[in-house]
ROGUGU-45904 format. One line per field, with one value per residue: residue in three letters; z, x, y of N, C-alpha, C, O, CB in turn. Coordinates in steps of 0.001 Angstrom, whole numbers, plus 500000, padded with zeros to 6 digits. Atoms other than C-alpha are relative to their C-alpha. Glycine has a CB too. Layout:
N
zator: [Ala:...]
npz: [Z:...]
npx: [X:...]
npy: [Y:...]
capz: [Z:...]
capx: [X:...]
capy: [Y:...]
cpz: [Z:...]
cpx: [X:...]
cpy: [Y:...]
opz: [Z:...]
opx: [X:...]
opy: [Y:...]
cbpz: [Z:...]
cbpx: [X:...]
cbpy: [Y:...]
//
This chain:
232
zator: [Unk:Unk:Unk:Unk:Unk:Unk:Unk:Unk:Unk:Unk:Unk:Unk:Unk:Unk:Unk:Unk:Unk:Unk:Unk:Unk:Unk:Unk:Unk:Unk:Unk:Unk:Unk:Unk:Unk:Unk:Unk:Unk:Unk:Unk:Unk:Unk:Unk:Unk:Unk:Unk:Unk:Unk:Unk:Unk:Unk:Unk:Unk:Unk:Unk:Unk:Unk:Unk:Unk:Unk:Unk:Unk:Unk:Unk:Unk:Unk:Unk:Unk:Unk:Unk:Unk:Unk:Unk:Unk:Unk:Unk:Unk:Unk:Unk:Unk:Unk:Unk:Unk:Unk:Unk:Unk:Unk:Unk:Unk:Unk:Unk:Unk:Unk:Unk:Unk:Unk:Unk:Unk:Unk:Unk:Unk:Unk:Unk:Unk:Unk:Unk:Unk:Unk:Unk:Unk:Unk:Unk:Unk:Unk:Unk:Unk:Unk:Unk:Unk:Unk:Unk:Unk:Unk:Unk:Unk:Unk:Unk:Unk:Unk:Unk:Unk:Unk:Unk:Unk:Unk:Unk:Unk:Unk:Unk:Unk:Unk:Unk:Unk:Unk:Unk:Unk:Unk:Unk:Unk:Unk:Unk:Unk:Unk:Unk:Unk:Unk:Unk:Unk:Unk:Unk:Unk:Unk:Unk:Unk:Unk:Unk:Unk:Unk:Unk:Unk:Unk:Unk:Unk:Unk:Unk:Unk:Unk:Unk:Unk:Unk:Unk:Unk:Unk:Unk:Unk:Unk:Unk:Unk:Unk:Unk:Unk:Unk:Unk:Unk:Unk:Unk:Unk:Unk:Unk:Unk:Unk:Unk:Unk:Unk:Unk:Unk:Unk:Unk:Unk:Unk:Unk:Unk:Unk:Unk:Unk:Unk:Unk:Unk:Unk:Unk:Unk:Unk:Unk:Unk:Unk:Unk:Unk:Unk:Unk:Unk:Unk:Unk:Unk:Unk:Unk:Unk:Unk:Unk]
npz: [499853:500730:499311:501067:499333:499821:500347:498454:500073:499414:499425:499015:500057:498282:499285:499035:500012:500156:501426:500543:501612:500003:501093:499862:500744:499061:500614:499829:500291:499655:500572:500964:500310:498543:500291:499863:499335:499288:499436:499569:498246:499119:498363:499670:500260:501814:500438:501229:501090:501690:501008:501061:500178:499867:498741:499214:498454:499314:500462:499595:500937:499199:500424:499769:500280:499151:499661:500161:499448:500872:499340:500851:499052:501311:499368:500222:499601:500975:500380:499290:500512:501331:501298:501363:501110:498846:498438:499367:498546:499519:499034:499834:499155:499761:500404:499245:499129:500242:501186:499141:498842:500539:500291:499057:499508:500881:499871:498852:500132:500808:499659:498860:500944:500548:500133:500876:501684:500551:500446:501417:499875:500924:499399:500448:499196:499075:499067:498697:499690:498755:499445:498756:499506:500877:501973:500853:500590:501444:499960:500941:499711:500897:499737:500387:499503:500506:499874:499868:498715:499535:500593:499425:500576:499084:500217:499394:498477:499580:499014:499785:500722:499748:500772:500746:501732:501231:501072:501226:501050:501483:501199:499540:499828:498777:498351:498670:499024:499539:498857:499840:498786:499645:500208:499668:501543:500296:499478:500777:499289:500232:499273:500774:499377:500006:499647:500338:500175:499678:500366:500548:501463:500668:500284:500895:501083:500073:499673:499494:499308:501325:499647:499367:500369:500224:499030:499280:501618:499701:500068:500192:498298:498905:498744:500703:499412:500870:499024:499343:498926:498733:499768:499179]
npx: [498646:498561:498704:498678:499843:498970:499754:499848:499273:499837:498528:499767:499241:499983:500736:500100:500139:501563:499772:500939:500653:499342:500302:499232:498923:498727:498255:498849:498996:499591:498637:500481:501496:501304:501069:501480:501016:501133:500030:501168:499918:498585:500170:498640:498493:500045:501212:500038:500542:499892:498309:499753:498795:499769:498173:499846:499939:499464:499061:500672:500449:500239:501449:500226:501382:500829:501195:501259:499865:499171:498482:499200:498925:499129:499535:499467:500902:500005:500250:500589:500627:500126:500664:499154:501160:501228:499885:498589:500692:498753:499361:499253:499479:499680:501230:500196:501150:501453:500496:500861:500844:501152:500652:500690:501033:501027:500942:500816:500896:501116:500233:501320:500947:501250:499530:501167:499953:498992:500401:499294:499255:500482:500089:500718:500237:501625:501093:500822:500975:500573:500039:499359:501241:500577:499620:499764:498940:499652:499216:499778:498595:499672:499681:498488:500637:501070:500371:501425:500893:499568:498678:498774:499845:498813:500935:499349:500191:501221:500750:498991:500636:501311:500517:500673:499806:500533:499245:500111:499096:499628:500089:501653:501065:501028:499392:500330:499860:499120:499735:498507:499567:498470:499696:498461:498694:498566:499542:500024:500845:501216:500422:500138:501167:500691:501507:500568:501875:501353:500385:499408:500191:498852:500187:499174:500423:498517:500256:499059:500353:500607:500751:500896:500420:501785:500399:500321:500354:500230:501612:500026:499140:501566:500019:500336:498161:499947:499419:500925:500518:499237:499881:501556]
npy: [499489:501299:500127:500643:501264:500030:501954:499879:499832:501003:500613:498677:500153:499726:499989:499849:498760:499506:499933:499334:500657:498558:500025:498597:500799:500333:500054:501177:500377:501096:499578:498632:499932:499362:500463:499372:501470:499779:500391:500803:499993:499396:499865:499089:500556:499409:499986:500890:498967:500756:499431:501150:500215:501110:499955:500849:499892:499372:498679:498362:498666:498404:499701:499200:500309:499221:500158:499198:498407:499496:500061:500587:501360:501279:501367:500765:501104:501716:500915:501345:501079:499491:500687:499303:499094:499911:499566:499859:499435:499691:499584:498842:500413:498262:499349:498993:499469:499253:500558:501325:499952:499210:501032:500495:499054:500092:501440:499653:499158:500688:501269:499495:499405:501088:501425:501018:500189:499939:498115:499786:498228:499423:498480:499448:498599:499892:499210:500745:498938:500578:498576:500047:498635:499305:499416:501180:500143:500635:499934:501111:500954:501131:501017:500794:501504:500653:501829:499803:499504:499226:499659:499491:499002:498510:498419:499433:499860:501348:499939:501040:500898:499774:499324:500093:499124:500178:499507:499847:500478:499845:500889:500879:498978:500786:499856:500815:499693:500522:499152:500145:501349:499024:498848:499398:499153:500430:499216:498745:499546:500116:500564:501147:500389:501480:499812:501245:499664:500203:501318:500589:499827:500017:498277:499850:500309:501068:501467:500625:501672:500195:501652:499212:498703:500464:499398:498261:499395:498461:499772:498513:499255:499388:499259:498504:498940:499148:498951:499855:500832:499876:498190:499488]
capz: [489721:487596:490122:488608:489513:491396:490488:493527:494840:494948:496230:499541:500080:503912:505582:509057:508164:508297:504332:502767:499199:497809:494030:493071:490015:491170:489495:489177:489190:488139:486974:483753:483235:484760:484586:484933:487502:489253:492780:494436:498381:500727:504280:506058:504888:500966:498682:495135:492059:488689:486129:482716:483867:484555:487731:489551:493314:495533:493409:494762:493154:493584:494025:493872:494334:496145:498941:498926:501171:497817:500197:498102:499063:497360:498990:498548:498068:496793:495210:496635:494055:490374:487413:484235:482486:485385:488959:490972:495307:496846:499892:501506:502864:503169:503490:505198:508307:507050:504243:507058:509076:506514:504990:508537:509497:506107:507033:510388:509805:507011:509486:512342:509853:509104:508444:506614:503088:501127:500486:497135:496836:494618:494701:494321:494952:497757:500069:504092:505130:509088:511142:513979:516750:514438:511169:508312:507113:503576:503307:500167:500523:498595:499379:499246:500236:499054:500900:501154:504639:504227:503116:504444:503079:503577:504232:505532:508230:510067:512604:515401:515694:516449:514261:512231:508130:505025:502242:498747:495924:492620:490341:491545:492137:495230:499348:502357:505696:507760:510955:511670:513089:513141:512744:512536:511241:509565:509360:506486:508322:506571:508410:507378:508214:508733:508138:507858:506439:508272:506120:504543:500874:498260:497784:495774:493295:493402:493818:496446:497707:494015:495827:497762:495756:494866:498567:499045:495366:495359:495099:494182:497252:499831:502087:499695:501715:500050:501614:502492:504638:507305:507050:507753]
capx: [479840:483071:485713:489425:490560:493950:496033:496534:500123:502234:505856:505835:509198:511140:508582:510206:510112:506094:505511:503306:501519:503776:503664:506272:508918:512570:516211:518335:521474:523844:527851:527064:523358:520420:516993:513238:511544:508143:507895:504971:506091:508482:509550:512692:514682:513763:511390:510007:509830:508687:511995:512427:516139:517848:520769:521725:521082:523076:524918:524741:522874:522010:518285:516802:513070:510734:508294:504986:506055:508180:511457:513855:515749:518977:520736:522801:520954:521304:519956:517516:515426:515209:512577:514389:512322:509601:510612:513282:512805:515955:517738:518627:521691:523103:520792:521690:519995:517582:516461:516095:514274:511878:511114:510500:507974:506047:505642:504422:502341:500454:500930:498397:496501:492573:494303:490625:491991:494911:496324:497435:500268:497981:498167:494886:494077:491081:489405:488766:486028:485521:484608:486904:484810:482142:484149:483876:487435:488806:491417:493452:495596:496874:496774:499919:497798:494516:492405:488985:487914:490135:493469:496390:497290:499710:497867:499050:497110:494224:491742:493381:492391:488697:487512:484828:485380:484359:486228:485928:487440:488116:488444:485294:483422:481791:482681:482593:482173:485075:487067:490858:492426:495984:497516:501604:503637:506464:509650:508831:505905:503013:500996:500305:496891:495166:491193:488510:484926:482010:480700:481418:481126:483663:484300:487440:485890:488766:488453:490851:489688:488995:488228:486125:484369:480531:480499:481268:480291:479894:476141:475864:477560:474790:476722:475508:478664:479145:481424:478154:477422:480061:479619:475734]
capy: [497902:496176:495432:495143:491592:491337:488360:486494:486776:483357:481575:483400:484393:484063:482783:483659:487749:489285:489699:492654:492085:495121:495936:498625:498821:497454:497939:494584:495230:492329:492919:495182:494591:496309:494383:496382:493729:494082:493614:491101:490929:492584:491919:493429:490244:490428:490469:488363:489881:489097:489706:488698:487556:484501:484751:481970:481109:482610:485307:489076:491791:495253:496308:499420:500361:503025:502611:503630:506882:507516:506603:505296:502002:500457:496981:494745:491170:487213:485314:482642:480775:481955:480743:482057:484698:484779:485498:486048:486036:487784:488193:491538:491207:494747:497365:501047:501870:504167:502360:499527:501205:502837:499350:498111:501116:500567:496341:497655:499918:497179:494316:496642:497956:496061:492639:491717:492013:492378:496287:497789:500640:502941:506791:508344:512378:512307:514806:514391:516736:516992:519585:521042:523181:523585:524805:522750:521847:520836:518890:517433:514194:511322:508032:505630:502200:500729:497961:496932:498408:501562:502960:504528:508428:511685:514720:517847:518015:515319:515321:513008:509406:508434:511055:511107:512026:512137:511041:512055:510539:512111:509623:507989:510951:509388:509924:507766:508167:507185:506955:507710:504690:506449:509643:509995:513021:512246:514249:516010:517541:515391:513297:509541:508297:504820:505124:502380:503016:503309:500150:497493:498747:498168:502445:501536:499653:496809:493151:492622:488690:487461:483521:485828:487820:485972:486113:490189:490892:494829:496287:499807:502132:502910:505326:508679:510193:513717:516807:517891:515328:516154:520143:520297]
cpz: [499495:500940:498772:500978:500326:499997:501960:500306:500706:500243:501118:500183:501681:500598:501749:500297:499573:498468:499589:498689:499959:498060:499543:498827:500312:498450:500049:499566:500116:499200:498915:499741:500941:499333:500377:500675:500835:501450:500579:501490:500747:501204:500133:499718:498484:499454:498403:499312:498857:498725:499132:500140:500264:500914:500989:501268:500777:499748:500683:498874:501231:499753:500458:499684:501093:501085:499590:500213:498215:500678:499384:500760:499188:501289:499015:499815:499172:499992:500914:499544:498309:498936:499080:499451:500543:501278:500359:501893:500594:501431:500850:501009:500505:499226:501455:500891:499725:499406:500917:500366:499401:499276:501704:500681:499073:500570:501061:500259:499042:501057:501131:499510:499326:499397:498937:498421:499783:499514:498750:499709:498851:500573:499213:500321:501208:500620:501388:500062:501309:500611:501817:500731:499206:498872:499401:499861:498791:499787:498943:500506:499029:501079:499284:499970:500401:501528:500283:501396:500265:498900:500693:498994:500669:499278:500798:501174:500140:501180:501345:500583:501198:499455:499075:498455:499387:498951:498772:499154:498436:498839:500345:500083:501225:501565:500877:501322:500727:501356:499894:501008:500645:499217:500684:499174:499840:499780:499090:500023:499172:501260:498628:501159:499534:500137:499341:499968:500732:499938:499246:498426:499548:499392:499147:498682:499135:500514:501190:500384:498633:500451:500556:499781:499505:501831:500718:498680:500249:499281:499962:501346:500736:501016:498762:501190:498621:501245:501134:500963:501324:500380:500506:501155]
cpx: [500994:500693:501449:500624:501755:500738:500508:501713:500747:501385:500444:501442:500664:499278:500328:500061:497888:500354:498953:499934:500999:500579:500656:501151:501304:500978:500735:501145:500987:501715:499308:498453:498971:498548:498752:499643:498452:500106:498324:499597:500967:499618:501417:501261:499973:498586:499591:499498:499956:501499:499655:501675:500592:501480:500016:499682:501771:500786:499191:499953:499554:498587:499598:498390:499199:498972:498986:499577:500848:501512:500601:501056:500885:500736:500236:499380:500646:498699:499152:499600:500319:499109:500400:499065:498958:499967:501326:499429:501872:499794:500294:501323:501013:499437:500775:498826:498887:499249:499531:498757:498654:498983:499346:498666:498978:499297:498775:498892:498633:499972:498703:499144:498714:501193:499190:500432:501587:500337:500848:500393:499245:499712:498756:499680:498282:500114:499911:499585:499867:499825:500845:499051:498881:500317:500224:501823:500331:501206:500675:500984:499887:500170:501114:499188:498324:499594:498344:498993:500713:501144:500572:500104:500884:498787:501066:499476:498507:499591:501242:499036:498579:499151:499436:500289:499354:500765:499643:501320:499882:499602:498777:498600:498811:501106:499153:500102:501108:500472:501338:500100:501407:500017:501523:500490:501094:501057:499747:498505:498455:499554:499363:499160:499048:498418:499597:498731:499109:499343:500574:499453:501553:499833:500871:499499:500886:499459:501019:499830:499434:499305:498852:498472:498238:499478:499989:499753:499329:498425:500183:500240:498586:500672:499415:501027:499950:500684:499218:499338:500482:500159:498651:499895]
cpy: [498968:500073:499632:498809:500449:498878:499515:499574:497816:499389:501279:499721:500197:500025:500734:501737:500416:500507:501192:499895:501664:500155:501858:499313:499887:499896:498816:500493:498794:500045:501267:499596:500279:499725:500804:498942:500983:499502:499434:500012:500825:499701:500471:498739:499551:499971:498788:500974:498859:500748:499448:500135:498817:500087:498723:499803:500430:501522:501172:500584:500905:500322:501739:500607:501137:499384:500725:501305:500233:500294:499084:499178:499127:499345:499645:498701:498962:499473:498471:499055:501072:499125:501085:500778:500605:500872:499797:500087:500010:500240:501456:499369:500749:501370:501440:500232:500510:499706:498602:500118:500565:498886:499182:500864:499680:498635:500412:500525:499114:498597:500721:501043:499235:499228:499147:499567:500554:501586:499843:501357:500383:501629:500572:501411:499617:501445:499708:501796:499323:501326:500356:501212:500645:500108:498555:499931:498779:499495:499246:499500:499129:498538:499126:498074:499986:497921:500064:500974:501459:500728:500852:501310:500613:501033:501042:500557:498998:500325:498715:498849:499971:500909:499548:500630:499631:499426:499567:499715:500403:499793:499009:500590:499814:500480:498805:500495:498977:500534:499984:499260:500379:500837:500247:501214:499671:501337:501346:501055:499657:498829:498430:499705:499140:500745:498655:500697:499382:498422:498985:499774:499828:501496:499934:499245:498630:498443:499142:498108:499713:498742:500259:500517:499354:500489:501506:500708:501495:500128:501491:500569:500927:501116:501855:500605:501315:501157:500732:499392:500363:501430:500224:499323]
opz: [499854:501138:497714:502198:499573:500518:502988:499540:501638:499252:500998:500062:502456:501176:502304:501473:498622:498178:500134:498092:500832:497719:499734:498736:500854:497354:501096:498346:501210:497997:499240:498640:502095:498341:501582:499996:501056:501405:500352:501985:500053:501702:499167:499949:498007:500065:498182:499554:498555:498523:499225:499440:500102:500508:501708:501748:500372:500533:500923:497864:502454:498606:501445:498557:502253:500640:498828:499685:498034:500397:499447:501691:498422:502366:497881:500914:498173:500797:501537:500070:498246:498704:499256:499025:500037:501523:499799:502187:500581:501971:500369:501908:501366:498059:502641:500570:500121:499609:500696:500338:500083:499144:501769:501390:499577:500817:500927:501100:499181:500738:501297:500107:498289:498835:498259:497731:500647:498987:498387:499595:497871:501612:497987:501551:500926:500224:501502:499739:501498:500226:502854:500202:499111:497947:499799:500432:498749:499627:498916:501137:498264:502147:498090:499309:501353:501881:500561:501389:501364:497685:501387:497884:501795:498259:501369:501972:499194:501940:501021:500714:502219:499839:498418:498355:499664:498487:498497:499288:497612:498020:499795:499933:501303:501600:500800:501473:500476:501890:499163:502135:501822:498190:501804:497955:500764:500002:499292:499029:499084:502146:497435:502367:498502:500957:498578:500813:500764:500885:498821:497944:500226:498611:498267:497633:497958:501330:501176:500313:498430:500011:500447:500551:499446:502172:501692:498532:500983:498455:500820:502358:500498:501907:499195:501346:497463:502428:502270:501623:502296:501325:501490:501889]
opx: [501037:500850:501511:500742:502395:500329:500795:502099:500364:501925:501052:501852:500099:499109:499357:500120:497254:501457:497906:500968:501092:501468:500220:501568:501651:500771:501378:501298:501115:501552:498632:498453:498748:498163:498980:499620:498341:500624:497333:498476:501914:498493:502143:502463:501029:497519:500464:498701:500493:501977:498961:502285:499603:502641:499031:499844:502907:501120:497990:500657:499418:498150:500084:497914:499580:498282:499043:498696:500297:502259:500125:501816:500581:500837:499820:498835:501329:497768:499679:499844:500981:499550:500161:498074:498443:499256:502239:498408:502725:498739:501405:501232:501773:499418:500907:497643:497812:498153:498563:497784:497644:497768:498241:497875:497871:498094:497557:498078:497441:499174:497693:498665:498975:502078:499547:500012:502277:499489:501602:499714:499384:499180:498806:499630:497153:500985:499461:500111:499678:500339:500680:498462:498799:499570:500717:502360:500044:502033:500307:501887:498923:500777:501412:499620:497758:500055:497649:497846:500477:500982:499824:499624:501326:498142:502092:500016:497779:500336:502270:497840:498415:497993:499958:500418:498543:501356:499268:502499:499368:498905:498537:497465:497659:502298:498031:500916:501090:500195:501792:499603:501750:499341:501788:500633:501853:500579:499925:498131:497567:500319:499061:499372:498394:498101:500232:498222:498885:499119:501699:498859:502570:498912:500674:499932:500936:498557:501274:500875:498354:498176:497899:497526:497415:498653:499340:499988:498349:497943:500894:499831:497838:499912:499826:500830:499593:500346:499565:498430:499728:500834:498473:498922]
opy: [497791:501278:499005:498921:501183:497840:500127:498692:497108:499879:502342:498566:500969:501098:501249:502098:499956:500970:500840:499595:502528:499375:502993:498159:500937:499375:498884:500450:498245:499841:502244:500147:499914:500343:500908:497915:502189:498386:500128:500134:501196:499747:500706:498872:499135:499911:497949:501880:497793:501865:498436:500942:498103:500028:498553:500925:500181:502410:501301:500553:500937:500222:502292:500474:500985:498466:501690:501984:501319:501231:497951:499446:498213:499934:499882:498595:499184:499461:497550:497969:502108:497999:502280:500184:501603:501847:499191:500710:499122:500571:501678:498533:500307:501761:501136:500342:500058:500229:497874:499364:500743:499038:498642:500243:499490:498563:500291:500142:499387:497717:500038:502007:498625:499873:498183:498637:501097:502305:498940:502377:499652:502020:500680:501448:499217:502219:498568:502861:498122:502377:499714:502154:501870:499790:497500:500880:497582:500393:498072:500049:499111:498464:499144:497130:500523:496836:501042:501421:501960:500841:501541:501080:500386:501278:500673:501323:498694:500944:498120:499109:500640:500743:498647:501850:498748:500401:498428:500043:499646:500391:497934:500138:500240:500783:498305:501406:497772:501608:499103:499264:500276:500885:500683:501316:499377:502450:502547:501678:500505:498452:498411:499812:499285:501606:497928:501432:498172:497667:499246:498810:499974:501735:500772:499724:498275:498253:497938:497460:500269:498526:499487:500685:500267:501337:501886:501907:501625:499352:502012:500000:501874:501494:502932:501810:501100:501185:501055:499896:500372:501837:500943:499501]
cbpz: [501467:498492:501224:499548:498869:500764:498234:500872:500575:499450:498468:501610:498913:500537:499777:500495:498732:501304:499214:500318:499358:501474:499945:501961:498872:501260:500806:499216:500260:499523:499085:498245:499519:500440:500468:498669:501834:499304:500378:499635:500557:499961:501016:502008:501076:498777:499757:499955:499612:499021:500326:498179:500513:498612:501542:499937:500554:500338:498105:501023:498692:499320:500912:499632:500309:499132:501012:500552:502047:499438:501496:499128:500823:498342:500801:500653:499714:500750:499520:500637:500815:499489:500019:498759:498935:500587:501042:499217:501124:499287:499619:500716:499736:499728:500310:499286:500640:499607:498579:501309:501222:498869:498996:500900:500025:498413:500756:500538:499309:498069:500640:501463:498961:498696:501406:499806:498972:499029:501318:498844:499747:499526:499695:500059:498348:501565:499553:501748:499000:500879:500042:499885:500287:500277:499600:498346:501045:498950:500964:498619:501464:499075:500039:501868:501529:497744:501698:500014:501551:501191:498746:499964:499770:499143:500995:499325:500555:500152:499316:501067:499674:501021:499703:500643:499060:499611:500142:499860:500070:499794:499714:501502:498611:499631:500814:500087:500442:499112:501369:500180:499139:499889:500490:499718:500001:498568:500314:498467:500275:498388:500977:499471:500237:501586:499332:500977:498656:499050:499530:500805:499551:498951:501167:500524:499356:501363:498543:501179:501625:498638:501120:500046:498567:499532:500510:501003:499019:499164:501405:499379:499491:501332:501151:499972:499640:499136:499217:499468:499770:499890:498420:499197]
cbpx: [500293:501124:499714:501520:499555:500069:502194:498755:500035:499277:501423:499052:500217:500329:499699:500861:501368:499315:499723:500046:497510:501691:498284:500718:500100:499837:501021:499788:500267:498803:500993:500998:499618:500058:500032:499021:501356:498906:500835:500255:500363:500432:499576:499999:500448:500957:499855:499196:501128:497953:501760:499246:500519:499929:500066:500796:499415:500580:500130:500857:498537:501009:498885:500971:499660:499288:499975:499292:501349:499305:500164:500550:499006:501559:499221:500723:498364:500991:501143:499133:498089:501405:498218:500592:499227:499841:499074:500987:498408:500628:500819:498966:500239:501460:497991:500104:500291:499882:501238:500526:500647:500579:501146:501000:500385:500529:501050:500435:500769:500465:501549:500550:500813:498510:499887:498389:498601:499898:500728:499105:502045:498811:501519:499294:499630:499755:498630:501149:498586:500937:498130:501775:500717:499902:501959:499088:500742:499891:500103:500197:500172:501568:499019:501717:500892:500806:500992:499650:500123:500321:500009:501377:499015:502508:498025:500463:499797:500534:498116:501305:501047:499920:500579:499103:501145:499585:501244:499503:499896:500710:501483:500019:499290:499879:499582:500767:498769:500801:499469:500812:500260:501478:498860:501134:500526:499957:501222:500301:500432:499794:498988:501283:499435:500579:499157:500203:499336:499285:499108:500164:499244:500155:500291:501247:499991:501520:500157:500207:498658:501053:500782:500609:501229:499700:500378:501587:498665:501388:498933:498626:501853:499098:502197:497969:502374:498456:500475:499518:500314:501376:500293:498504]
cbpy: [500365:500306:498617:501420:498388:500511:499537:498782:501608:499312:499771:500099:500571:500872:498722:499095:500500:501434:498469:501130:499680:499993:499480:500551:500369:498183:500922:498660:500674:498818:498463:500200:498882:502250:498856:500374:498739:499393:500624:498625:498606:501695:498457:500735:498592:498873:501686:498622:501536:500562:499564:500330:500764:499332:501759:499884:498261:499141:500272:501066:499703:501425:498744:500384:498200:500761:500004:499555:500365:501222:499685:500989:498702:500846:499061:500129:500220:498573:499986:500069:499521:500148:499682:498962:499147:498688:499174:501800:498491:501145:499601:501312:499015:500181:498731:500862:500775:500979:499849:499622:500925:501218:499099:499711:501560:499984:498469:500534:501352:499668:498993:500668:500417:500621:499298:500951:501146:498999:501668:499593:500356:499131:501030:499332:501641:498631:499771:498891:500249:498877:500301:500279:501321:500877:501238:500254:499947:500885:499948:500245:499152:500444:499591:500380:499490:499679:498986:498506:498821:499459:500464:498828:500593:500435:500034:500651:501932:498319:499428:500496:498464:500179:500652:500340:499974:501084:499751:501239:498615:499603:499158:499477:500039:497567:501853:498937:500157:499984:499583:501187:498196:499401:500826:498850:501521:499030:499553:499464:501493:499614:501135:499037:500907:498696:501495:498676:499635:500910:500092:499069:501564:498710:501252:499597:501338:500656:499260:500928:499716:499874:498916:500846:500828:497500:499367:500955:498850:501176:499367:500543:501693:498390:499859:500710:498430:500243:501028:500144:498629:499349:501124:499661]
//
């Protein structure tokens, strides 16, 4: 199995805010010019991005950038450190409530979420197969967040937690067995749900721990997981 290597993320930014690895594209605004940057980290008091721009410390800018739910968040921010052409690690330092509170639910949710490995916002289509009273049930969702022992998704509807699943993946063409660790609905009546596999296979096919990785080096996927598994 090839794993894709993840670079490893570095100049943590605000140490005294909880930080999530967070990889999403961000808006600079700065008087008349608006920069394309990458983001690397976020916590609820800013985040570091890669830019090709060059702004001084302390000056305000305007950022604008999606979570992983696809909740859209613009602030006010400065300026903290800057390498010209490279990186940028900003400030928030006016930020609307909702947009607070939606970046503080996402950290939260990745700070009590398996801790073992590093996660990665990636939207893939999956599958959970489980059976309620007997009946099989089919269910499609997307995942918002990637990590080695699991991932985070919106479905429109989930077993609730401690449940046993299945899940099938797509673009992999392979399933795992899994359990729900959480199960919230949100307002727009999906449900966002923490699961962790059964084993400890790499099912995504990702290198998250690259310093890591001789020691959990992936071996062809032993759970034969299949829809069928959780219906017979």
């Amino acid at each position: 199995m090839v794993a894709r290597t993840v670079p490893a993320w570095q100049l943590k930014l605000l140490r005294r805010f909880p930080r999530i690895a967070f990889i999403a594209p961000v808006e600079i605004f700065y008087g008349d010019q608006t920069w394309q940057g990458k983001s690397r980290n976020l916590s609820v008091g800013g985040m570091l991005l890669d830019a090709d721009c060059s702004i001084p410390p302390q000056t305000q800018v305007y950022v604008a950038f999606q979570l992983p739910t696809g909740w859209p968040v613009k602030s006010v921010a400065r300026v903290i450190h800057c390498r010209p052409g490279k990186q940028l690690g900003i400030e928030f330092t006016h930020m609307g409530n909702a947009d607070w509170n939606a970046v503080g639910k996402s950290i939260e949710f990745k700070e009590s979420y398996q801790r073992r490995s590093i996660r990665i916002p990636e939207r893939l289509f999956v599958e959970l197969h489980w059976n309620h009273d007997g009946v099989p049930v089919r269910q499609s969702a997307q995942t918002i967040l990637l990590a080695r022992h699991g991932c985070l998704l919106l479905s429109q509807s989930a077993p609730p937690p401690g449940s046993q699943v299945v899940v099938w993946c797509w673009e992999r063409r392979m399933g795992a067995a899994a359990r729900i660790v959480s199960c919230e609905q949100s307002a727009e009546e999906e449900f966002m749900v923490a699961l962790e596999f059964s084993r400890d296979a790499n099912f995504w096919g990702i290198d998250f721990e690259p310093q890591d990785w001789q020691k959990y080096r992936a071996t062809p996927y032993a759970h034969n997981a299949s829809p069928q598994h959780i219906e017979n």
